[in-house]
N, C-alpha and C positions, 0 to 999 in steps of 0.2 A: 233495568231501571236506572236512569241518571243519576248523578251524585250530586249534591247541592250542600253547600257547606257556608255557614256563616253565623259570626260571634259581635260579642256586647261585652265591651269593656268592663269591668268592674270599677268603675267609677262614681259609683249613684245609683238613687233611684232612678228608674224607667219613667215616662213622661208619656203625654199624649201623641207625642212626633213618635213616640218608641214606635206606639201600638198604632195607631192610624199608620205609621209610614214605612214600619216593617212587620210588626210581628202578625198583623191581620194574613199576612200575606204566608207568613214562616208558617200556623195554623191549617192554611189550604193546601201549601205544599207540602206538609207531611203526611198527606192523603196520598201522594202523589210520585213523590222523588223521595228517595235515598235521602234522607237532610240527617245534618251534623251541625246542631245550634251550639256552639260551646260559649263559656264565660269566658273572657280572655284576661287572663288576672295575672299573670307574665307581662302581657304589653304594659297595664297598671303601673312594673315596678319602675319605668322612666319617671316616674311624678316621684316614689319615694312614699308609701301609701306607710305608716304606723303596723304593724300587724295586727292590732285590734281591728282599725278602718281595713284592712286587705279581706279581714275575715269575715267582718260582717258586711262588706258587697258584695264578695265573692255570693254569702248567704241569699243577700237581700234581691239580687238581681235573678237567682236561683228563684226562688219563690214566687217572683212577678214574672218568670218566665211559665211556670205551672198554672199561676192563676188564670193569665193571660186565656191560655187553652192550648198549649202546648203540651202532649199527652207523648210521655216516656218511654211507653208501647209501642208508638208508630214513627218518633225522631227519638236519637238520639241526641240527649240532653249532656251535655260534660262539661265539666273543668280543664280549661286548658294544662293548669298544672299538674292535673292526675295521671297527664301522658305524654311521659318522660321523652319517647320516640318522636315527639314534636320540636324539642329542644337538640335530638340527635340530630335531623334532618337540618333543622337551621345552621347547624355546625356545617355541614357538607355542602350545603349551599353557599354560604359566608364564603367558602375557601374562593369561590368561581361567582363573587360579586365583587366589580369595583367602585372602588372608594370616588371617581368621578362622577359614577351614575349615581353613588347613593348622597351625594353631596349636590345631585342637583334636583334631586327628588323637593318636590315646592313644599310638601307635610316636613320636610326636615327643614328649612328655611325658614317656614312661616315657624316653629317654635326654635329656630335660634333667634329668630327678631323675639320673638314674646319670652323667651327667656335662658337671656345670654348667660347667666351664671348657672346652668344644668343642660349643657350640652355635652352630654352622655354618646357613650358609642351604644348605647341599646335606642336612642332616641335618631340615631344614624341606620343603624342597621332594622330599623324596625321595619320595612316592607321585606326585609328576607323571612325575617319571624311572622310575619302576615303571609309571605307565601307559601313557606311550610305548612302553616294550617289549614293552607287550601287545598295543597298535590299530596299530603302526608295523605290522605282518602281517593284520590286523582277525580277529583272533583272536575265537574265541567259547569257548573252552574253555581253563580257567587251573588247572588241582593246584594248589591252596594249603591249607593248617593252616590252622584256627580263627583264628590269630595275624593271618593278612595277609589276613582274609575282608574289614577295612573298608579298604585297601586299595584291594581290587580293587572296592567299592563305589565310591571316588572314582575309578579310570579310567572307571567308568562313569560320574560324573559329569562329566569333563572329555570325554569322547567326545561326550556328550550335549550338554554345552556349548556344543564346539563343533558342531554338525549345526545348532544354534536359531538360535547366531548369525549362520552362514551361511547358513540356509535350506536345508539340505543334510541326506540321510540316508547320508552316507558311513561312518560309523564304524558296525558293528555293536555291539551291547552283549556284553562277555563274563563270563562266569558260571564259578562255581566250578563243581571238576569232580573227581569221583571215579570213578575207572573202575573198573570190577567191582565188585571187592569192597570194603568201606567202608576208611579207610586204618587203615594200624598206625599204634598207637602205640608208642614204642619207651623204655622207663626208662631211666633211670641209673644208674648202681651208687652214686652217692650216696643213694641210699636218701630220694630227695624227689621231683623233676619230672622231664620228660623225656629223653634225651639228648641235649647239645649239644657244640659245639665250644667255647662259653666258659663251660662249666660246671667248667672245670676238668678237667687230665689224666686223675686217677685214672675220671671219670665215662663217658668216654668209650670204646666199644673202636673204633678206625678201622678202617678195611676193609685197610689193610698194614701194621697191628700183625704183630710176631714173632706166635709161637705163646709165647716167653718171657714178652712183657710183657703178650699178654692172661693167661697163670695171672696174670701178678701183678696184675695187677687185680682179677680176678674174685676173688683170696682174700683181697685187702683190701676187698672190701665189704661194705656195710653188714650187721649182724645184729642180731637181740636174741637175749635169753636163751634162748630156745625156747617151744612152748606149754607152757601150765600145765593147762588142760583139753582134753580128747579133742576133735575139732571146731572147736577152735577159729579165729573169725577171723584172718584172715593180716593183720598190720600192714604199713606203704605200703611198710617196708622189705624187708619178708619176699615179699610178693605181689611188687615189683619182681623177684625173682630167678624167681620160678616164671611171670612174661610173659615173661620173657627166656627162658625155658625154652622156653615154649611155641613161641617161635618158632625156636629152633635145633635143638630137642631132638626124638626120637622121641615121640609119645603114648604108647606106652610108659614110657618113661624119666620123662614127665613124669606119670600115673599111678603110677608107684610111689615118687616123692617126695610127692606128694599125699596117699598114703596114709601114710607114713609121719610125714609132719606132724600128719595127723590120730588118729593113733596113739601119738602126744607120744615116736615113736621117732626122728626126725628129727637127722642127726646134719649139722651146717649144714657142716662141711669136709668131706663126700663129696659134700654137694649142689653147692656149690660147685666141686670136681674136676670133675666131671661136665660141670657148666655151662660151663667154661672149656675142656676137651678138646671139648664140641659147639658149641664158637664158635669153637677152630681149626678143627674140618674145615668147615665152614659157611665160614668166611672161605676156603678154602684155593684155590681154585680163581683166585677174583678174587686174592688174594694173589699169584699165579704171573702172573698175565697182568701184574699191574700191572708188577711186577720186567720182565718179558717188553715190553713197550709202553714204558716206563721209560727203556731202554737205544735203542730206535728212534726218535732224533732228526728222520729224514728223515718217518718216517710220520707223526710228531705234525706236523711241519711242511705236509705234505700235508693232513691233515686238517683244521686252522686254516684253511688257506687254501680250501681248498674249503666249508668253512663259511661261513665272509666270504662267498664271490662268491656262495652259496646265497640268504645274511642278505642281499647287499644287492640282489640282484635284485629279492627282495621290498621292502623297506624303499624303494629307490626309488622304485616305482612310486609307490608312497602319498605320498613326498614328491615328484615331480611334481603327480599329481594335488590334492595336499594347499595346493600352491603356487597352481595355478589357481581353488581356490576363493574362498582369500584374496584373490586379483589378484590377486600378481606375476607379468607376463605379461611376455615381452621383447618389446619395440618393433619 
C-alpha cells in the first residue's frame, strides 16, 4: 500500500477551500493508501504564534480534522511536534541544502517582500522541514495546490541528494497527487482569489462559522451592478459566487440563477440568500460534531497520542536506518 503524507498549518480555523479542496479528498484516501495527515505547528513558528494561539490551533485544527470525517483508525492523525525524528531528519538534510537553491525558492521571496522585518532562517529553510515530513514516512504520494508544487520538487531534490551522496536508493521520489477527481478550487467572497485564512475575515466561511455570521458574510460580498446585456460574461466577482454555488447548492438551484443572470433578471440579494442558507446546511453537520468533539478533552487527548506513537513508529525506523547510512554506528 502507497504512502501518502500530508499537513495543515496551525494557523486557523479550516475554511470551505479546506474541506472542498482537500480534506474531501484526505477522507477517500484513507480508505485507500497509507495516509499521515499531520498539523504542522513547527512550520507556525516562522510567524512567532503566542503559546496560548500555538496551542489552541494546534487544538482547533485537530478537531476540524475529526469532525471533517477523518477516522484515527484508518490515518494517522499527528502533531508535527510530537515527533521529534522529523526535526532530526531536517537537521541531515540542511547539511546537503544550499543556501542558493533555498534563496531562490519563490515561498521564500514572496514572504521577504511581504515581510522584510522576519526573515528568519526557519522561513529559508522551510522546504527542507517540508521535505522531511514527506520522506521521514518515504511517502510517494503528497495532495498539494499549484502553490507548494516546487516544494515538493526540492524534497525530491534533497531525497535524491541524499541517496548520490551516500550511494544509497533509500528515499523514494514523491509526486504530487490528486485523487479522483481533479481538486476544487474554492473562491473568496472578496470577489479576487481563492479562499484563505489570511485573506482576511469577511473572505472566509470556516467550517464552525454560526449559521449568523456565514448570512453576514455571504451578503456582504462582493457584487457589481448586474448584466447589461442578455448572456452576458460573469465578472471574477460575479462567477466567484455562482462556484461557490456550485459547490454547496443543488443544480437545480444553481440553473435557475444561471438563468436568471442571463436573462439580466438576476436579483444579486436573493442569490446571495440562497447561497448563505446552502452553506449553512452544507456546513451543518461538521458544524455539530465539531461543538460535539470540542467538548471531549479525553478523546482528543486519545487521539494525539495515538497518532504520535503511529508518527513515530514510522519516523523511527527511517531515522535508525537513516543514521546507519551516514555511519553513526555505536561502538
Amino acid at each position: 500500500m502507497e504512502t501518502v503524507v500530508s499537513g495543515i498549518r496551525s494557523t486557523g480555523n479550516l475554511h470551505l477551500g479546506n474541506y472542498y479542496g482537500a480534506l474531501q479528498n484526505f477522507i477517500k484516501m484513507q480508505h485507500e493508501y497509507n495516509c499521515f495527515f499531520f498539523i504542522a505547528d513547527l512550520h507556525s513558528l516562522t510567524t512567532h504564534p503566542t503559546p496560548a494561539n500555538l496551542h489552541g490551533n494546534v487544538k482547533q485544527v485537530l478537531i476540524e480534522y475529526l469532525a471533517a470525517g477523518i477516522d484515527p483508525e484508518k490515518a494517522t492523525i499527528y502533531v508535527q511536534s510530537d515527533v521529534p525524528e522529523v526535526t532530526e531528519l531536517y537537521l541531515y538534510l540542511n547539511m546537503n541544502a544550499y543556501m542558493g537553491e533555498l534563496e531562490r525558492a519563490t515561498s521564500f521571496k514572496d514572504k521577504v517582500r511581504a515581510n522584510p522585518e522576519n526573515v528568519n532562517a526557519g522561513l529559508l529553510t522551510y522546504p527542507v522541514l517540508m521535505a522531511a515530513d514527506i520522506i521521514i514516512h518515504k511517502a510517494t504520494k503528497v495532495p498539494v495546490g499549484k502553490d507548494q508544487e516546487q516544494h515538493l520538487e526540492m524534497a525530491r531534490t534533497f531525497g535524491n541528494r541524499f541517496n548520490r551522496l551516500y550511494n544509497n536508493d533509500y528515499f523514494p521520489e514523491p509526486y504530487a497527487f490528486s485523487f479522483g477527481e481533479s481538486l476544487v478550487k474554492i473562491p473568496g467572497l472578496d470577489g479576487k482569489g481563492k479562499m484563505g485564512k489570511s485573506e482576511g475575515e469577511g473572505n472566509a466561511i470556516f467550517l464552525g462559522d454560526t449559521p449568523e455570521a456565514i448570512r453576514k458574510k455571504v451578503m456582504r460580498a462582493v457584487t457589481d451592478s448586474g448584466p447589461t446585456v442578455e448572456n452576458q460574461q460573469k465578472p471574477q466577482e460575479i462567477q466567484n459566487l455562482f462556484d461557490l454555488m456550485k459547490v454547496v447548492s443543488t443544480p437545480d438551484t444553481l440553473a435557475h440563477f444561471d438563468e436568471l443572470y442571463n436573462k439580466m433578471a438576476i436579483r444579486y440579494g436573493d442569490l446571495k440568500k440562497e447561497l448563505a442558507e446552502d452553506m449553512v446546511l452544507a456546513t451543518a453537520p461538521i458544524r455539530d460534531r465539531i461543538n460535539a468533539i470540542a467538548a471531549d478533552t479525553d478523546y482528543l487527548r486519545k487521539v494525539a497520542e495515538m497518532g504520535a506513537d503511529k508518527a513515530r513508529e514510522s519516523a523511527s525506523k527511517t531515522i535508525r536506518e537513516v543514521r546507519e547510512i551516514i555511519g553513526f554506528r555505536k561502538f
